[in-house]
ZALO-75084 format. One record per atom (N, C-alpha, C): residue number from 1; x, y, z. Coordinates in Angstrom, 1 decimal. Layout:
[NUM [X Y Z]]
...
This chain:
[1 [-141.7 7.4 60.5]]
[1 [-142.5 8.2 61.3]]
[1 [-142.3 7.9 62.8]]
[2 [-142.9 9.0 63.5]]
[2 [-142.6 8.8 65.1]]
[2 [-143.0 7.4 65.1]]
[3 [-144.4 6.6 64.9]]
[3 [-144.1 5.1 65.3]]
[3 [-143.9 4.2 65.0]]
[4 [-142.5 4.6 64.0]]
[4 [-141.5 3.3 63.5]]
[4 [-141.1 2.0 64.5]]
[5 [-140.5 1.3 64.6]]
[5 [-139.9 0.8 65.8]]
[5 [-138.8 1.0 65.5]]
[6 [-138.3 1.1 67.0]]
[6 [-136.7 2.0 67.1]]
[6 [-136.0 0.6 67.8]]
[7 [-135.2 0.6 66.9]]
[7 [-134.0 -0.7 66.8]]
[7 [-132.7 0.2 66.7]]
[8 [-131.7 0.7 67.8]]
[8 [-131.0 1.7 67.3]]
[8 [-129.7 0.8 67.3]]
[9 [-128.6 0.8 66.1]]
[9 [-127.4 -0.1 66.7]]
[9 [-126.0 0.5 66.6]]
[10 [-126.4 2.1 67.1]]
[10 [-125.4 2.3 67.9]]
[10 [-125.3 2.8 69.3]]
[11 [-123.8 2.9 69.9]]
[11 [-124.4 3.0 71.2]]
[11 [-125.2 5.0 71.2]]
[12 [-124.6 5.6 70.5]]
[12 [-125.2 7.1 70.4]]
[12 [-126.9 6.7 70.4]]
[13 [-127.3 6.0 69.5]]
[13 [-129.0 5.6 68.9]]
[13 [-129.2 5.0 70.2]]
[14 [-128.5 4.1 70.9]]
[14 [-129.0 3.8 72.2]]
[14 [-129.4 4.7 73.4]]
[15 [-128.3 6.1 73.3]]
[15 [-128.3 6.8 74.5]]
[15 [-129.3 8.0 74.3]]
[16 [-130.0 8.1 72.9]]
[16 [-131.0 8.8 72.4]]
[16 [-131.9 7.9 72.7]]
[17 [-132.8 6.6 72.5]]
[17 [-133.9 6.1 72.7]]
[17 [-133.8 6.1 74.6]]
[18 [-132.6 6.0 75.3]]
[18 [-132.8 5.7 76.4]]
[18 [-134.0 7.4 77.2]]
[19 [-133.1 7.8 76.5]]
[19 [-133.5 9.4 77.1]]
[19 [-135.0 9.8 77.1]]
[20 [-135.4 9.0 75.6]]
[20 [-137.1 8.9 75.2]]
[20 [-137.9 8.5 76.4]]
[21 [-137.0 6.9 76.6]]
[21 [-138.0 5.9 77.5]]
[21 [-137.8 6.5 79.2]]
[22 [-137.0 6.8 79.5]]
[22 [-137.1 8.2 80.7]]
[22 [-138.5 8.6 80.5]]
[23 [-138.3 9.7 79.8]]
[23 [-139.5 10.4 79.5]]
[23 [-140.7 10.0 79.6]]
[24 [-141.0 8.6 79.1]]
[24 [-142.1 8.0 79.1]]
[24 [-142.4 7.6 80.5]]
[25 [-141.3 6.8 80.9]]
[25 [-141.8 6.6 82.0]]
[25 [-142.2 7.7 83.1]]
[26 [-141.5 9.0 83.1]]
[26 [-142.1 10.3 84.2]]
[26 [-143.2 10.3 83.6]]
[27 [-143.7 10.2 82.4]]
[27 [-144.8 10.9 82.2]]
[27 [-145.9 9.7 82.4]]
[28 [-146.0 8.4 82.6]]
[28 [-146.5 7.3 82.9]]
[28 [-146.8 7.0 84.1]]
[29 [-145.6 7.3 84.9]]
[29 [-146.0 7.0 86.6]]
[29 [-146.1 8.6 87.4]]
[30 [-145.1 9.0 86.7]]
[30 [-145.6 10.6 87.8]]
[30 [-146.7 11.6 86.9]]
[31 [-147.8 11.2 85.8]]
[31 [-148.0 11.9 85.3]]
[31 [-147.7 13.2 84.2]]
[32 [-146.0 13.0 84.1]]
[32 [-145.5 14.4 83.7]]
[32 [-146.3 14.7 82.4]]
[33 [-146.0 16.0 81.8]]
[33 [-146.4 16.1 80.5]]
[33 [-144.9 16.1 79.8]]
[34 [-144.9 15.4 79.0]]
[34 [-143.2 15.7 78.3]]
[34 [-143.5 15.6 76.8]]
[35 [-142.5 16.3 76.1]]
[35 [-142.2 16.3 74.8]]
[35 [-140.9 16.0 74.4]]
[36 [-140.5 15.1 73.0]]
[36 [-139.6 14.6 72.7]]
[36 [-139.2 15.1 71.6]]
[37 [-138.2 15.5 71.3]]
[37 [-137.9 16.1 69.8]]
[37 [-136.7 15.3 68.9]]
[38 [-137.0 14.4 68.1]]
[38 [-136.0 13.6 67.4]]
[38 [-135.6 14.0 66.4]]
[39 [-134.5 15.1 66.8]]
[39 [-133.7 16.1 65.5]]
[39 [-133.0 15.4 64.9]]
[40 [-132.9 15.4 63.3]]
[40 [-132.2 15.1 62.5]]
[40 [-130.5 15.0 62.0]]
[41 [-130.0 15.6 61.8]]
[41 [-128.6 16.0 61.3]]
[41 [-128.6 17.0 61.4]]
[42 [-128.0 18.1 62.4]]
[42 [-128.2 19.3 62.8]]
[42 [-126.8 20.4 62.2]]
[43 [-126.7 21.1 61.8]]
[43 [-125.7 21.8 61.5]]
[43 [-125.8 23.5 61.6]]
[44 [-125.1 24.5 61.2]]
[44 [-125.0 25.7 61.7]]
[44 [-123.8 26.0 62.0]]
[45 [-124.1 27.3 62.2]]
[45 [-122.5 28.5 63.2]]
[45 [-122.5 27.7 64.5]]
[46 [-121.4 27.9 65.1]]
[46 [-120.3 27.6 66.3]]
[46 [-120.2 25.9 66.3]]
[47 [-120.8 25.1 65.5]]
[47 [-120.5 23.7 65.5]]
[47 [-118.8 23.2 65.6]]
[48 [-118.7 22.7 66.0]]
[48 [-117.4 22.3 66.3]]
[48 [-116.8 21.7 64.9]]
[49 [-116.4 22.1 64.2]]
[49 [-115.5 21.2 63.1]]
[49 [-114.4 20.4 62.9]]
[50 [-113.9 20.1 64.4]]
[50 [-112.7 19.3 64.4]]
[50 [-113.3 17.5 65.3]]
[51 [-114.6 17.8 65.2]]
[51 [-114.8 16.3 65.9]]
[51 [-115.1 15.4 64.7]]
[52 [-116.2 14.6 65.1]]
[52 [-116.1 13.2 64.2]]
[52 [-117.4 13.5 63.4]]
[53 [-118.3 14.7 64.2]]
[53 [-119.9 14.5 63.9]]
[53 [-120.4 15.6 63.3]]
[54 [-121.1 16.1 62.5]]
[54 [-121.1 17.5 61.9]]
[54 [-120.2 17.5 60.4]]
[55 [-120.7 16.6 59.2]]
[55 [-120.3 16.8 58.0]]
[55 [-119.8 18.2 57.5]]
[56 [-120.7 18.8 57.5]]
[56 [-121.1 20.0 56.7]]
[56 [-120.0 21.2 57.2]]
[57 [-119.9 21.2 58.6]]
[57 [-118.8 22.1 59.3]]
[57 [-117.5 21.6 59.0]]
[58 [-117.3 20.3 59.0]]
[58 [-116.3 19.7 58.9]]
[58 [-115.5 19.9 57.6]]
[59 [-116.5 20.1 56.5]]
[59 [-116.2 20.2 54.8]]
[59 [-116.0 21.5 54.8]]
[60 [-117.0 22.4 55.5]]
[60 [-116.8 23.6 55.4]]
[60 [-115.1 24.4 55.8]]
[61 [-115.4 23.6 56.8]]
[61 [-114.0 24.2 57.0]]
[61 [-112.7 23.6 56.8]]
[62 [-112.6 22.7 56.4]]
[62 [-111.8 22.0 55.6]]
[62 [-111.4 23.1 53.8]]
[63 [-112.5 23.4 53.4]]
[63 [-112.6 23.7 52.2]]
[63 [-111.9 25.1 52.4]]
[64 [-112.5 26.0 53.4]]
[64 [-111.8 27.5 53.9]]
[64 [-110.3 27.2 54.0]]
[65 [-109.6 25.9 54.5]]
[65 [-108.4 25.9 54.7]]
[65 [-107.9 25.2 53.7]]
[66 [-108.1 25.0 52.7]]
[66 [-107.5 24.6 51.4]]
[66 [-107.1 22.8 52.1]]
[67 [-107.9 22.4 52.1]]
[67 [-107.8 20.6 52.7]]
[67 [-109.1 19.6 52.3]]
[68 [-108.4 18.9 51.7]]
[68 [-109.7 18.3 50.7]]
[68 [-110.2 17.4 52.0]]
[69 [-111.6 17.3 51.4]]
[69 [-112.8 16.7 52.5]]
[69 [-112.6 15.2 52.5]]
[70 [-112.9 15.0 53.6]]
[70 [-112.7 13.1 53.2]]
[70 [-113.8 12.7 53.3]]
[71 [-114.5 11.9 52.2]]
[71 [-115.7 11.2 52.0]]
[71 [-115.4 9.6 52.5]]
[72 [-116.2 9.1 53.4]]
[72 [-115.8 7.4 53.7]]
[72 [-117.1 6.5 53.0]]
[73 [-116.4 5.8 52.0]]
[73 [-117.3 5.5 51.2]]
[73 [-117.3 5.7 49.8]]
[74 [-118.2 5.7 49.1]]
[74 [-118.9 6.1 47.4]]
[74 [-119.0 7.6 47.9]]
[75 [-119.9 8.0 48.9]]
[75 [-120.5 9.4 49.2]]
[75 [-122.0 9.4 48.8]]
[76 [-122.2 8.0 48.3]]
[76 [-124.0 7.9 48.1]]
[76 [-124.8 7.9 49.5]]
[77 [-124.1 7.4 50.8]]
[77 [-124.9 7.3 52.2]]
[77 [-125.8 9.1 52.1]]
[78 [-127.2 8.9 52.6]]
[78 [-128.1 9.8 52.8]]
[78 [-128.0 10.1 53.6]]
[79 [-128.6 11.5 54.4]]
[79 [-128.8 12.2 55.5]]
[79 [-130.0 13.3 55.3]]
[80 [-130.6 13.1 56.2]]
[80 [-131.9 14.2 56.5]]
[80 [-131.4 15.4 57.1]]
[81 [-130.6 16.7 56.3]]
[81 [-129.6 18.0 57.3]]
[81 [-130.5 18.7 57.6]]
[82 [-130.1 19.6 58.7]]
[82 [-131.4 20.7 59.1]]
[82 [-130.5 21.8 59.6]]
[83 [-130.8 22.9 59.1]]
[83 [-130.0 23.9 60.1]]
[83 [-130.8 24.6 61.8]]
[84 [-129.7 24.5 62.0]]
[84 [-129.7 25.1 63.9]]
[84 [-130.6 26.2 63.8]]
[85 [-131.2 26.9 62.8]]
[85 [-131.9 28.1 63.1]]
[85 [-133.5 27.8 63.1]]
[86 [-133.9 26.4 62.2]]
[86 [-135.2 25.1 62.4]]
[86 [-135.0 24.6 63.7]]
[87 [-134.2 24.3 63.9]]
[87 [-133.9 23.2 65.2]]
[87 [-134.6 24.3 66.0]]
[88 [-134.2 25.6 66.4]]
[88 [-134.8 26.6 67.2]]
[88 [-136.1 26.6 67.2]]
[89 [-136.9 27.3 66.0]]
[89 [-138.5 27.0 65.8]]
[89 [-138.9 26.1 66.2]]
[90 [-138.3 24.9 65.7]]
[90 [-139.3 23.6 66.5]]
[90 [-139.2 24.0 67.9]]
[91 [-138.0 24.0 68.7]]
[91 [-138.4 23.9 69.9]]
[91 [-139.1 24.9 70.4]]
[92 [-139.3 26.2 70.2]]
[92 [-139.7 27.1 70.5]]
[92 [-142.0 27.0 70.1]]
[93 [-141.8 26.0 69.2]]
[93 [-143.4 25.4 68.6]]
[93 [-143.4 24.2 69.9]]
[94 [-142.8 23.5 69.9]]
[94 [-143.0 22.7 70.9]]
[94 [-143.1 22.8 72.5]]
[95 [-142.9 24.0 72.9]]
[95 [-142.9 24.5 74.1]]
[95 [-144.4 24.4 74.9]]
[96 [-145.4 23.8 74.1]]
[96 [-146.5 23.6 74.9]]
[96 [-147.3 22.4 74.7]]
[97 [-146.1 21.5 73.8]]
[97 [-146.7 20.7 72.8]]
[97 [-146.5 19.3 73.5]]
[98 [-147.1 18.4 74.0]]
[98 [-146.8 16.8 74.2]]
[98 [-146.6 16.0 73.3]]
[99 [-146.3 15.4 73.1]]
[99 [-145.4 14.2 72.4]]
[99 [-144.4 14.3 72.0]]
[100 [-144.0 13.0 71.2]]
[100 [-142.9 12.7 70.3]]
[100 [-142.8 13.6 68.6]]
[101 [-142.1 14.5 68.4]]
[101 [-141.7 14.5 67.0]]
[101 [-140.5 14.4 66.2]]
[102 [-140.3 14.1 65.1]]
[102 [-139.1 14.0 64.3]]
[102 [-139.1 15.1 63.7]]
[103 [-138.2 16.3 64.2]]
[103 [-137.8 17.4 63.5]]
[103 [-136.8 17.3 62.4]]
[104 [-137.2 17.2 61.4]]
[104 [-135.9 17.0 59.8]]
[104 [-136.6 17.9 58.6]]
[105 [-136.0 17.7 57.9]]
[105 [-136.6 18.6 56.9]]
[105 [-137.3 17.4 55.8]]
[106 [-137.2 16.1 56.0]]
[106 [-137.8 15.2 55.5]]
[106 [-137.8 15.1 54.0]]
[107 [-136.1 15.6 53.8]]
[107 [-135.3 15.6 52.4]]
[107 [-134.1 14.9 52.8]]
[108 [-134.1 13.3 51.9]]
[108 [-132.8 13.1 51.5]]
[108 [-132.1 13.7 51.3]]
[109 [-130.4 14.1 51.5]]
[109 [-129.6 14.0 50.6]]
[109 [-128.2 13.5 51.2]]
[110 [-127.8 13.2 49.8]]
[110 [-126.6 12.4 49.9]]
[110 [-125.0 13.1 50.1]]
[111 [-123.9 12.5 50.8]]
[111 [-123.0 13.6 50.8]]
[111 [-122.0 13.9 50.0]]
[112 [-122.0 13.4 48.5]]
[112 [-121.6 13.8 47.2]]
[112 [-122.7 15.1 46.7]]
[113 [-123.8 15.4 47.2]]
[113 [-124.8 16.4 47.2]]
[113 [-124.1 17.4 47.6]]
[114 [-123.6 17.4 49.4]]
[114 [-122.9 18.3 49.8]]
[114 [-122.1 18.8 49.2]]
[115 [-121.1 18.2 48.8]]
[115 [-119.9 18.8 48.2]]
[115 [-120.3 19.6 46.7]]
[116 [-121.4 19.3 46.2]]
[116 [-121.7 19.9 44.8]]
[116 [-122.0 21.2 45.5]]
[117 [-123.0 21.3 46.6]]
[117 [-123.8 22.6 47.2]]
[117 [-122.0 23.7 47.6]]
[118 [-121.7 22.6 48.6]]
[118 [-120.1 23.6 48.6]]
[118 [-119.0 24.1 48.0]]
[119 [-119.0 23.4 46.7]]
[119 [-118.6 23.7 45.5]]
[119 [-118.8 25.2 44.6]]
[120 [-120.6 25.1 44.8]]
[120 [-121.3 26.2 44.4]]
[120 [-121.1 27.4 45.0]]
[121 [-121.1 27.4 46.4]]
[121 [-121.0 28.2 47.8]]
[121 [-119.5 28.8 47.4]]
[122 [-118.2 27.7 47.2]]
[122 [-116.9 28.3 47.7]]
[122 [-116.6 29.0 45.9]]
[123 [-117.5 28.9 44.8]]
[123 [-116.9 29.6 43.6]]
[123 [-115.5 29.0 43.1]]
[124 [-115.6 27.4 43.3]]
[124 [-114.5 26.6 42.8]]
[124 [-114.8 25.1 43.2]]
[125 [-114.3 24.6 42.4]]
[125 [-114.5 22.5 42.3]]
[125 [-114.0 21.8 43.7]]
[126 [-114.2 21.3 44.5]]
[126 [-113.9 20.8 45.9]]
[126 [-113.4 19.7 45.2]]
[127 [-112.4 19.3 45.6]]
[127 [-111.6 17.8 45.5]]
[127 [-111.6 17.1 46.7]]
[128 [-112.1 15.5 46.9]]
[128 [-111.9 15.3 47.6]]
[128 [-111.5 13.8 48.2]]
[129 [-111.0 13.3 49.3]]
[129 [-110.3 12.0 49.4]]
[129 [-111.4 10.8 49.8]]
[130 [-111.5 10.2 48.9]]
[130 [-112.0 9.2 49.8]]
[130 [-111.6 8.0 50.3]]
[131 [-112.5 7.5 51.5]]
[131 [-111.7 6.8 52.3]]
[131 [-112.1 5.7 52.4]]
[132 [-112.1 4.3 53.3]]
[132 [-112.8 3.4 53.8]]
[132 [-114.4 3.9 54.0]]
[133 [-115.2 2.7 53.8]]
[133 [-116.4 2.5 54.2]]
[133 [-116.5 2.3 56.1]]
[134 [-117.5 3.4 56.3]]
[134 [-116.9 3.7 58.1]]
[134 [-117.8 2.3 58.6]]
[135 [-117.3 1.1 59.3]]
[135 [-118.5 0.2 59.6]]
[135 [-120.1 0.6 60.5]]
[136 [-120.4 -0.6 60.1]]
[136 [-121.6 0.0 60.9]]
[136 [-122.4 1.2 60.2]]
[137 [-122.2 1.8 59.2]]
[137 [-122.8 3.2 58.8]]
[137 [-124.1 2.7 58.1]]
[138 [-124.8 3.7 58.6]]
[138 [-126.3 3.6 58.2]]
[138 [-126.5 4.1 56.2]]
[139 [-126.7 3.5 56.0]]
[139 [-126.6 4.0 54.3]]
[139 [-128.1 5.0 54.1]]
[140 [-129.0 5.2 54.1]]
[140 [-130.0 6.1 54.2]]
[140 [-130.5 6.9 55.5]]
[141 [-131.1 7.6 55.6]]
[141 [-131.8 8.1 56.6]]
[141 [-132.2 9.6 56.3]]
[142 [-133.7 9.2 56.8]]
[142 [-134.6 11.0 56.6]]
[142 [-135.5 10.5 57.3]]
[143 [-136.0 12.1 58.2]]
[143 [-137.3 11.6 59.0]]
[143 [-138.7 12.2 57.9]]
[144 [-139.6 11.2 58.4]]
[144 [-141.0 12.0 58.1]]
[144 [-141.4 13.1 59.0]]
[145 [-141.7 14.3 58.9]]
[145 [-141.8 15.4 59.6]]
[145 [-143.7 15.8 59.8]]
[146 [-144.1 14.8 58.9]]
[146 [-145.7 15.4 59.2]]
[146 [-146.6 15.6 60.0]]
[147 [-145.9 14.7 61.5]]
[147 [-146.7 15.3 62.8]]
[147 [-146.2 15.9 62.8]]
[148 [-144.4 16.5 63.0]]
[148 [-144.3 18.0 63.4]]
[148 [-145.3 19.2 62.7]]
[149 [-145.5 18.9 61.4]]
[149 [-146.0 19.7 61.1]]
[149 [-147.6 20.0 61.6]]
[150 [-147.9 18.3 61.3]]
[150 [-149.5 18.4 62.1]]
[150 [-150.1 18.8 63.4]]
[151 [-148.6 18.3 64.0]]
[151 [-149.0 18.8 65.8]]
[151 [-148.4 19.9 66.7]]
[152 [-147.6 20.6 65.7]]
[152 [-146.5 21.9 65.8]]
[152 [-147.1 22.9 65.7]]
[153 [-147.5 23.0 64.1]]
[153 [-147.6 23.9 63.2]]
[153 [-145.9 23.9 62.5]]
[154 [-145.3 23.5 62.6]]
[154 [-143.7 23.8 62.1]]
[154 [-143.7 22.9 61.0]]
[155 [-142.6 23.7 60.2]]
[155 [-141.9 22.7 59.4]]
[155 [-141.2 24.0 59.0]]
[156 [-139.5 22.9 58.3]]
[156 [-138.4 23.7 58.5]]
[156 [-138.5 25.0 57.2]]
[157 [-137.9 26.0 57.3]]
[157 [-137.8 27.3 56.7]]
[157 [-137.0 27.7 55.5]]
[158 [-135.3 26.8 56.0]]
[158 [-134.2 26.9 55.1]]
[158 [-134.0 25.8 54.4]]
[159 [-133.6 26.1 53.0]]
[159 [-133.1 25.2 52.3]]
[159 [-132.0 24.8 52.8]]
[160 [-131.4 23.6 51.8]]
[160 [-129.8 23.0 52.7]]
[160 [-129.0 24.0 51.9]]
[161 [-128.8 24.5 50.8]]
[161 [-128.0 25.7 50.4]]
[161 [-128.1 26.5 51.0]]
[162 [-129.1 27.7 51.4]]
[162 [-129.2 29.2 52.1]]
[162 [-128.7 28.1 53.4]]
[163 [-128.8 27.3 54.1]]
[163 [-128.3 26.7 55.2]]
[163 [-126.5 27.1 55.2]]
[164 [-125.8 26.1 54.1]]
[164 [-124.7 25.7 53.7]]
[164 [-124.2 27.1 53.9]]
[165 [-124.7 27.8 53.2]]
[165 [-124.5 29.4 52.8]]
[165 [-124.2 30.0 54.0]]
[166 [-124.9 30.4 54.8]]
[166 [-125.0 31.0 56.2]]
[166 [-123.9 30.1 56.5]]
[167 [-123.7 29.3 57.3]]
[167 [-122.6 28.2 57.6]]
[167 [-121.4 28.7 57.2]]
[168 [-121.5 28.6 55.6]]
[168 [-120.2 28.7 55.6]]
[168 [-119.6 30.3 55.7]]
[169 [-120.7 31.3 55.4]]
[169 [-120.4 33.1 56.0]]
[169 [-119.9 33.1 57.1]]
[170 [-120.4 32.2 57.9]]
[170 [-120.0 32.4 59.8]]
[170 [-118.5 31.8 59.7]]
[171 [-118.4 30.4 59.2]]
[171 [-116.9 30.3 59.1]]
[171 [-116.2 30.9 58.5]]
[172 [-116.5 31.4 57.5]]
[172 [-115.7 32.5 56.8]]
[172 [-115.2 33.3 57.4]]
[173 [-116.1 34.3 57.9]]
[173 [-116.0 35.4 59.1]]
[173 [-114.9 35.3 60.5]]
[174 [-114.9 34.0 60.6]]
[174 [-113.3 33.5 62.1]]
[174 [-112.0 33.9 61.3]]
[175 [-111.9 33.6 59.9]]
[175 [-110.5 33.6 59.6]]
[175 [-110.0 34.8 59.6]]
């Protein structure tokens, strides 16, 4: 929940908490009103699929181009995914809203999960490579969403399939 203590140990988890404690402090010394939104695993249309970050685009489109997905690991590590069209609502609910919330859909899943869901989605068996265990990797993670919901009114809309789905129609659609 928002008042876990935040121990982040990367430098990304670091340059997210920093951006928090900013915040706190304008809104401590200069009074500001500010709100914090701690999105989860974000995915959707125009995501970049050739970086490091963004599974789901990266499989997706991997799978469109006949190129098996590389899983680092077992593929048991969890992730809390959310599509970019939640991510929107929240902020659009939080536009009057003070505080901290953790926007996620507050569903594990794991990214052997993915590939079943994209499996289902592409109408054929995804194969795929796996690789080294990436160091450092966080093996669970999902947020609690019930202040968003309690202090929003939000909570997310789309399942992670109709998500996956949409995703992968919009990449479909470039080729």
């Amino acid at each position: 929940d928002e008042g876990h203590s935040t121990k982040p140990i990367s430098p990304y988890g670091v340059s997210k908490l920093a951006g928090e404690k900013y915040l706190h402090y304008y809104s401590h010394v200069h009074g500001l009103k500010t709100t914090c939104l701690r999105y989860s695993n974000v995915y959707g249309a125009r995501q970049d699929p050739f970086g490091e970050a963004g599974v789901i685009s990266i499989f997706i489109d991997r799978v469109l181009r006949n190129v098996a997905p590389e899983i680092y690991g077992d593929g048991e590590q969890t992730r809390d995914y959310i599509h970019v069209s939640d991510i929107v609502a929240a902020n659009l609910a939080a536009m009057t809203r003070v505080g901290t919330f953790n926007i996620g859909t507050g569903v594990e899943t794991s990214v052997n999960r993915l590939v079943e869901v994209l499996s289902e989605i592409a109408g054929r068996d995804v194969s795929v490579v796996h690789g080294a265990e990436m160091a450092g990797e966080v093996r669970r993670s999902f947020l609690s969403i019930e202040h968003a919901r309690e202090g929003l009114g939000w909570e997310p809309r789309l399942s992670l399939v109709d998500g996956m789905q949409k995703t992968y129609d919009y990449f479909k659609g470039l080729q």
